[in-house]
ZATI-456730 format. One record per residue (C-alpha): residue number from 1; residue in three letters; z, x, y. Coordinates in Angstrom, 1 decimal, m for minus. Example, Ala and Ser with C-alpha at 12.3 -4.5 7.8 and 13.67 -1.06 7.14 Angstrom:
k  r  w  u  v
1  ALA  7.8  12.3  m4.5
2  SER  7.1  13.7  m1.1
END
This chain:
k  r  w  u  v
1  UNK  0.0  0.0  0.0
2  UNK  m0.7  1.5  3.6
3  UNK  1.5  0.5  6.3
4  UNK  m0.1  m0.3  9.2
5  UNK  1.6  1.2  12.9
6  UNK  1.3  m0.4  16.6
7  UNK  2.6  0.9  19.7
8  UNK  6.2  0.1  20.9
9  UNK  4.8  m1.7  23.8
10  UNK  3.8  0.9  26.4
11  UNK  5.5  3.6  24.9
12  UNK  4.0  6.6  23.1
13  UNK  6.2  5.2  20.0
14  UNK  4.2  3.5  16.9
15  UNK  6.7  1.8  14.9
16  UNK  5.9  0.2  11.4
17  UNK  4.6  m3.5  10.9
18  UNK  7.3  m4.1  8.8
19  UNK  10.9  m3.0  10.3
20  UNK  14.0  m2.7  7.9
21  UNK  17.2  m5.1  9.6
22  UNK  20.5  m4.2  8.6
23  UNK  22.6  m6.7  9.6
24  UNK  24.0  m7.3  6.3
25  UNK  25.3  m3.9  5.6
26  UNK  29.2  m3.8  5.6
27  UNK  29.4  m7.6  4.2
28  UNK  27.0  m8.1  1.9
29  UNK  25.9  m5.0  1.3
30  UNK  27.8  m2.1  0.6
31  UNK  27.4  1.6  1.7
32  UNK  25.2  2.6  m1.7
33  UNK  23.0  m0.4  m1.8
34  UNK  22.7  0.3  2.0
35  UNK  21.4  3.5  1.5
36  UNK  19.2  2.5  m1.3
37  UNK  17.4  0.2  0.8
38  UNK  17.0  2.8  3.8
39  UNK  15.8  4.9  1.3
40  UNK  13.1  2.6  m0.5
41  UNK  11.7  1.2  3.0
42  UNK  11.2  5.0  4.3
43  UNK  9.7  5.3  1.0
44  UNK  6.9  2.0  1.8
45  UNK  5.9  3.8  5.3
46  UNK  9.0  1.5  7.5
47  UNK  9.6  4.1  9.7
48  UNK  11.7  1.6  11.8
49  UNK  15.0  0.7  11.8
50  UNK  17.1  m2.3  13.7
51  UNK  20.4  m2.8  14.1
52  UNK  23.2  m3.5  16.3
53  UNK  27.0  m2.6  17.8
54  UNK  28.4  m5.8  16.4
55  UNK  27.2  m6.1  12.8
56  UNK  27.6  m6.6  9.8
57  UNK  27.6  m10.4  10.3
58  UNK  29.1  m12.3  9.8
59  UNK  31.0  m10.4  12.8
60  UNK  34.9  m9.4  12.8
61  UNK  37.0  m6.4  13.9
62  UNK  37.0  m5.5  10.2
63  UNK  33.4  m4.9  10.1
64  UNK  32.4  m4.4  14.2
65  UNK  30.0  m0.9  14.2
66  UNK  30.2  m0.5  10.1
67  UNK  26.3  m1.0  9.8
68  UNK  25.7  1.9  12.5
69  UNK  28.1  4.1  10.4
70  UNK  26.7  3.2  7.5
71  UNK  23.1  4.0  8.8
72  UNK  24.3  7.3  10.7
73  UNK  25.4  8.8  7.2
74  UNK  22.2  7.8  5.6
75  UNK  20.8  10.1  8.7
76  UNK  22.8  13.2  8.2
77  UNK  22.5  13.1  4.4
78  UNK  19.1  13.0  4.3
79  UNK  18.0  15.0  7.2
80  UNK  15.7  12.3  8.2
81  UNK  16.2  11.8  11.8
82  UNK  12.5  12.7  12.7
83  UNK  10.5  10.1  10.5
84  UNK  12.5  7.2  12.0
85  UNK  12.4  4.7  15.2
86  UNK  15.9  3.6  15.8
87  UNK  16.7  0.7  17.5
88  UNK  20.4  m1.1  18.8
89  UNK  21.3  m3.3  21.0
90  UNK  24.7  m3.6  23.2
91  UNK  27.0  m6.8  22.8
92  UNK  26.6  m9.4  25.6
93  UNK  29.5  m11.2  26.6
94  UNK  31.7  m13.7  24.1
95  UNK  35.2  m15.5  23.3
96  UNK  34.8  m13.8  19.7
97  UNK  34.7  m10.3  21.0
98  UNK  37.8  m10.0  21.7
99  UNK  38.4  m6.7  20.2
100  UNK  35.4  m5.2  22.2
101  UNK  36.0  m2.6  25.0
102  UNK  39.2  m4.5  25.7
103  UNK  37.4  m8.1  25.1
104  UNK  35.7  m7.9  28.3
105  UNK  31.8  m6.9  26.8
106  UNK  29.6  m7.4  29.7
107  UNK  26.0  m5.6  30.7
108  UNK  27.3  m3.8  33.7
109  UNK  27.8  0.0  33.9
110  UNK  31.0  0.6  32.2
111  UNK  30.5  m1.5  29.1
112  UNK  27.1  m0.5  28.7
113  UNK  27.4  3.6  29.3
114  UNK  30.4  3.0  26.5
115  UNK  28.2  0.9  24.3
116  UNK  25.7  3.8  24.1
117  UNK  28.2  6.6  23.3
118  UNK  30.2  4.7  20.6
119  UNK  26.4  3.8  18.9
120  UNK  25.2  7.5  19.5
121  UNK  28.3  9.0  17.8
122  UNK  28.3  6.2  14.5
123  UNK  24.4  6.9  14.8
124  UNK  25.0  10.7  14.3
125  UNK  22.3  11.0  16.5
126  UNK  21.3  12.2  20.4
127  UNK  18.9  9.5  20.9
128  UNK  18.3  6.3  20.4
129  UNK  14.7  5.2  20.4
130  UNK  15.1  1.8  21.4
131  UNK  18.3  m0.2  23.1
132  UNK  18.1  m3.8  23.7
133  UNK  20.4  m6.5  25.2
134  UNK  21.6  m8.3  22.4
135  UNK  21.6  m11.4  24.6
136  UNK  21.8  m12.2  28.0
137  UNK  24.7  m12.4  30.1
138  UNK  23.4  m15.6  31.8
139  UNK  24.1  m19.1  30.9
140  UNK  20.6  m19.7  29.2
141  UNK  18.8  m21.4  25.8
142  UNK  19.3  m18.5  23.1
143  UNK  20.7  m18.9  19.5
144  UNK  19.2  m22.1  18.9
145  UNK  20.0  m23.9  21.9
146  UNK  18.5  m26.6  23.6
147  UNK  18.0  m27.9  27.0
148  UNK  18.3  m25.5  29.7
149  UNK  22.1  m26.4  31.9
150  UNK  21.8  m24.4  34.9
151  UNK  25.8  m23.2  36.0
152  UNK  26.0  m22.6  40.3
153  UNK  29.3  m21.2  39.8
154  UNK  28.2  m18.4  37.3
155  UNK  29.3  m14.6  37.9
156  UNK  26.8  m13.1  35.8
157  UNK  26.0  m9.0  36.5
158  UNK  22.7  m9.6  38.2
159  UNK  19.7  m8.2  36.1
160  UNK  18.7  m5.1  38.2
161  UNK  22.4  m3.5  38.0
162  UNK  21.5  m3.6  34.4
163  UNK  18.3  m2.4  34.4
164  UNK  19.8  0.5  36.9
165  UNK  22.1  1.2  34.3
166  UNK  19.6  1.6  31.2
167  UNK  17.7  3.7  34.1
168  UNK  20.0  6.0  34.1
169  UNK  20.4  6.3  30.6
170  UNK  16.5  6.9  29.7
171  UNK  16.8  9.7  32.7
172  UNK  20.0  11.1  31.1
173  UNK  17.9  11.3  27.1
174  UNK  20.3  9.1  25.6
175  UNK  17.8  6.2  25.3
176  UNK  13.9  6.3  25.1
177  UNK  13.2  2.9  25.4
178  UNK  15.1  m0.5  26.4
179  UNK  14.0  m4.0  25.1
180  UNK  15.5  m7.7  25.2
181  UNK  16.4  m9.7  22.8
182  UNK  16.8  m13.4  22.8
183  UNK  15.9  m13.6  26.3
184  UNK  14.0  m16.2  27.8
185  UNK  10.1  m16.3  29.7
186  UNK  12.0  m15.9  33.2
187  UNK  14.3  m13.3  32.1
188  UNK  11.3  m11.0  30.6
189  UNK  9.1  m11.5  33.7
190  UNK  12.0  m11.0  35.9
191  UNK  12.8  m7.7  34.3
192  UNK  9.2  m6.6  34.3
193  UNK  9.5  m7.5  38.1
194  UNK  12.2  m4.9  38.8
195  UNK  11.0  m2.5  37.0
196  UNK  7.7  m2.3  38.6
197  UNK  9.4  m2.8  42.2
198  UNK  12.6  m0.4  41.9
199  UNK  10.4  2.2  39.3
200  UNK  12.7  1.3  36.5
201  UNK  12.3  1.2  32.6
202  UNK  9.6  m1.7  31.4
203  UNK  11.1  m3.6  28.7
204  UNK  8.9  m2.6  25.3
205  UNK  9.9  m5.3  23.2
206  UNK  11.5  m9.1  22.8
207  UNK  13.6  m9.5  20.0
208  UNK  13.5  m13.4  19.0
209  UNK  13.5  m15.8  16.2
210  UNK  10.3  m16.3  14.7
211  UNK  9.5  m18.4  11.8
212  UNK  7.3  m20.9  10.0
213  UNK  9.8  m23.4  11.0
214  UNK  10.4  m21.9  14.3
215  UNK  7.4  m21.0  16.4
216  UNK  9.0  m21.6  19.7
217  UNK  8.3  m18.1  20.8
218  UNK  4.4  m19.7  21.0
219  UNK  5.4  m21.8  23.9
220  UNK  6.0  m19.7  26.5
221  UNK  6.7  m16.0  25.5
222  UNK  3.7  m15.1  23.5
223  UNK  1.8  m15.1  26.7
224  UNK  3.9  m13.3  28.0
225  UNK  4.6  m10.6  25.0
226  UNK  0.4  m10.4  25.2
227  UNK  m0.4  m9.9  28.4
228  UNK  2.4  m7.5  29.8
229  UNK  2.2  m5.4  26.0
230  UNK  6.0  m6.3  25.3
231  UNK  5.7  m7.8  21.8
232  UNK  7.4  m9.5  19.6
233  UNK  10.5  m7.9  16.9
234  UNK  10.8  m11.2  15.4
235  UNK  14.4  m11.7  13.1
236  UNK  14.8  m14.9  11.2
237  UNK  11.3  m14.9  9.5
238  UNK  12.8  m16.0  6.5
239  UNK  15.1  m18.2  7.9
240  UNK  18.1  m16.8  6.3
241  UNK  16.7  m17.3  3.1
242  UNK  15.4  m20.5  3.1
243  UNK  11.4  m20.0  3.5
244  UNK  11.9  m18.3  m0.3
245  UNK  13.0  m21.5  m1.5
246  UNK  16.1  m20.8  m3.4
247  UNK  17.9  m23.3  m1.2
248  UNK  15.6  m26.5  m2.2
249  UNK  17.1  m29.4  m3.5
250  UNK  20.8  m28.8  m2.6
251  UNK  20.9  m25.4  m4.9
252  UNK  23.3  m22.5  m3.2
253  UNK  22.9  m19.8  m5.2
254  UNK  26.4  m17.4  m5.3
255  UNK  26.7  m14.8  m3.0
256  UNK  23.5  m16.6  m0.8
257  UNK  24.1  m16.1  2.9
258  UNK  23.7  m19.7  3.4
259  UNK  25.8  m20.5  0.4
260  UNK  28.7  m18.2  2.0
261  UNK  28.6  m19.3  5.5
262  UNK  26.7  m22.6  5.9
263  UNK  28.0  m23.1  8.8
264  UNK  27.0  m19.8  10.8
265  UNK  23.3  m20.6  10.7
266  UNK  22.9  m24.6  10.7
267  UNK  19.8  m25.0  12.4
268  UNK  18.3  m23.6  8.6
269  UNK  19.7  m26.1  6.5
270  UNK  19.0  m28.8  8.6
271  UNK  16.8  m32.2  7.4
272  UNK  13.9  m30.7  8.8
273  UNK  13.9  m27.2  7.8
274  UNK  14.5  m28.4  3.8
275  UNK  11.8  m30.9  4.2
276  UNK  9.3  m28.4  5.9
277  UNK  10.1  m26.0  3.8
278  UNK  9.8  m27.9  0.6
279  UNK  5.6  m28.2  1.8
280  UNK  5.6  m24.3  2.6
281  UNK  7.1  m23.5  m0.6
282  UNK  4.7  m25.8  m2.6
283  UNK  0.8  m24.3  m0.4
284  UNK  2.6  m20.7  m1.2
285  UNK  3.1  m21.4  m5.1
286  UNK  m0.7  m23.4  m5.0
287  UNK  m1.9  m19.9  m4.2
288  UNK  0.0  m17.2  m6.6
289  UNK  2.0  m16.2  m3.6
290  UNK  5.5  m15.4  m3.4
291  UNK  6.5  m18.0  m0.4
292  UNK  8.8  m15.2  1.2
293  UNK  6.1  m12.7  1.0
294  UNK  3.8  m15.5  2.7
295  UNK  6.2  m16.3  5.4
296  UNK  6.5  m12.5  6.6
297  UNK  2.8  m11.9  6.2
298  UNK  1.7  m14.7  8.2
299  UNK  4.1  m13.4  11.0
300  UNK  2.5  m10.1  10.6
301  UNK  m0.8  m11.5  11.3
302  UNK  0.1  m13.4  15.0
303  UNK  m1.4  m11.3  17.3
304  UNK  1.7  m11.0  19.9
305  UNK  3.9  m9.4  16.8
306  UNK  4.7  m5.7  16.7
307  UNK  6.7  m5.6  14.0
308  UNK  8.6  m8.1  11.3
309  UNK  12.5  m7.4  10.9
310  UNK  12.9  m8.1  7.0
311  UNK  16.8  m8.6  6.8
312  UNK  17.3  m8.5  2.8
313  UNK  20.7  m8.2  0.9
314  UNK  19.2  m6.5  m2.1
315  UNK  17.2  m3.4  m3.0
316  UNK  15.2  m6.2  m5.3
317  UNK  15.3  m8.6  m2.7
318  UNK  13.4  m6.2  m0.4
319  UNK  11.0  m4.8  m2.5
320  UNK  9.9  m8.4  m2.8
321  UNK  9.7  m8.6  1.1
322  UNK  7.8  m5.2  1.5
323  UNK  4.4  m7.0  m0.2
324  UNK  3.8  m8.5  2.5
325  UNK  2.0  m5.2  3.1
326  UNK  m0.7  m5.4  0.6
327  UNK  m0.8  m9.4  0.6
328  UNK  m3.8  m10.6  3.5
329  UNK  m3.6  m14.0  3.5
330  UNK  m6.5  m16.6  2.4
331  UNK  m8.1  m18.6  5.2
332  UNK  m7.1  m21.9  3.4
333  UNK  m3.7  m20.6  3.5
334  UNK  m3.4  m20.2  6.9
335  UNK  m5.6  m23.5  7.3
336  UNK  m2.5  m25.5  5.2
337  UNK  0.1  m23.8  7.4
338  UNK  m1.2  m25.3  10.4
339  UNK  m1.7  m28.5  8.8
340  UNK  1.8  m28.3  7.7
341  UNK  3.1  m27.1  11.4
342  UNK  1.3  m29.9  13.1
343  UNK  2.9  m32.7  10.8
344  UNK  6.3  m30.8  11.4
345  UNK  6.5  m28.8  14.4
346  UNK  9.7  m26.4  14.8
347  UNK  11.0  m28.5  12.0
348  UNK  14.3  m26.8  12.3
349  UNK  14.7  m28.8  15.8
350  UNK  15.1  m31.9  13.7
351  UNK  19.0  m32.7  12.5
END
């Protein structure tokens, strides 16, 4: 199988189609099946690598940094620093964080300049290739949520003291790149504002959900991920699981992410996302294909995507995933999943 490479939006980075997620490492995956993983998608040409201060998730101060520890030792032991793009992302603010940088996270200049050093020292590393926001500080529709509910009162740190800060931190060599994540149209085009005005870092990349039962991302930021080459890291392709199918018909198979925490991840289990997914199950299986591996390839395919964030619990699990490589899609398959997307659009918006 050849991997194919695209840029990391304007930078001189090409990062893998296919990018290795990791949020499960430290809960449901231990340090040796961890490195297994790491190991078998450097092995398949994934030369990127996501993760993030807060995981494993589910989070907790039990498990807050373990996947970037786990990750950093997989660096030094294998001496493998140079064949990888390594991406993180800084905590936004929350009531569950109370055990972060004295439960004040925010994106202003202390929090973030901490951030950075406690991820470069669990990294084991100088750099990091690419930083994102995690989320935005701003009252706004991220994580699933509906219906914009604009706040007058808010005291959010305004977007261009963070940018300043991230600035600063490309200038310094600690970061190469910054990016977004769950972010909204105006927040990407207001950052891309400031940093063509104040000559700071252009966001590279929006980190969003993107899924056969999702394509919300289509509404307003593909244009946007297209035209100002900031494209999309999508997460959630698989919709925790469910786009394979094992959770049909009320089945919860042990040790499932949705059969552990049903209630982390809703949106996936709702009426709509079964009975969708039910119809995407059955056009995969009417063509020999494994549905997850259809799911991530027809993500691979949209033309705003640089690169699919496969988030598996398993070695087996991923080397399932990592056919999407070698596995082009029919045009009658991609003729029933727009059949199937115009009968149910989003279908994870429906209860």
């Amino acid at each position: 199988m050849v991997m194919p490479y695209r840029p990391l939006g304007r930078t001189d980075m090409q990062v893998s189609a296919l990018c290795l997620g990791t949020m499960t490492f430290g809960e449901q995956t231990d340090e040796s099946q961890a490195h297994t993983q790491l190991d078998l998608a450097l092995d398949h040409g994934v030369n990127f690598i996501d993760t993030a201060e807060m995981y494993a998730v589910p989070v907790s101060a039990q498990n807050y940094g373990l996947t970037e520890t786990f990750i950093g030792r997989w660096l030094a032991q294998r001496r493998c620093r140079n064949k990888v793009i390594l991406a993180t992302k800084v905590n936004g603010p929350g009531e569950r964080f109370s055990y972060v940088r004295d439960g004040q996270p925010r994106l202003d200049r202390r929090n973030i300049e901490a951030a950075v050093e406690a991820s470069l020292r669990r990294l084991q590393t100088d750099v990091i290739d690419l930083y994102q926001l995690h989320w935005p500080e701003r009252t706004t529709n991220y994580f699933g949520k509906l219906g914009y509910e604009h706040r007058d009162d808010e005291d959010a740190i305004p977007l261009e003291e963070t940018l300043a800060v991230l600035g600063d931190l490309v200038q310094a060599g600690k970061l190469r790149a910054v990016g977004v994540s769950n972010e909204t149209p105006w927040g990407v085009m207001r950052f891309m504002h400031l940093a063509d005005t104040l000559n700071l870092p252009r966001m590279a990349s929006i980190q969003n959900p993107y899924s056969l039962i999702n394509r919300t991302f289509e509404i307003g930021l593909a244009e946007v991920a297209i035209r100002e080459q900031c494209g999309l890291l999508a997460y959630g392709v698989l919709a925790s699981g469910m786009l394979t199918g094992k959770y049909l018909d009320g089945a919860r198979p042990s040790g499932a992410r949705l059969s552990l925490w049903p209630n982390y991840f809703p949106r996936y289990l709702s009426r709509g996302s079964q009975a969708a997914t039910a119809q995407y199950v059955q056009l995969a299986r009417e063509h020999d294909l494994d549905p997850a591996v259809m799911a991530l390839r027809w993500a691979m395919e949209q033309r705003f995507m640089t690169s699919v964030i496969l988030g598996a619990t398993t070695p087996q699990q991923l080397h399932i995933n990592l056919q999407a490589i070698e596995t082009p899609l029919a045009d009658s398959v991609r003729q029933g999943i727009e059949a199937i997307h115009r009968e149910q659009p989003n279908a994870y918006l429906i209860p």
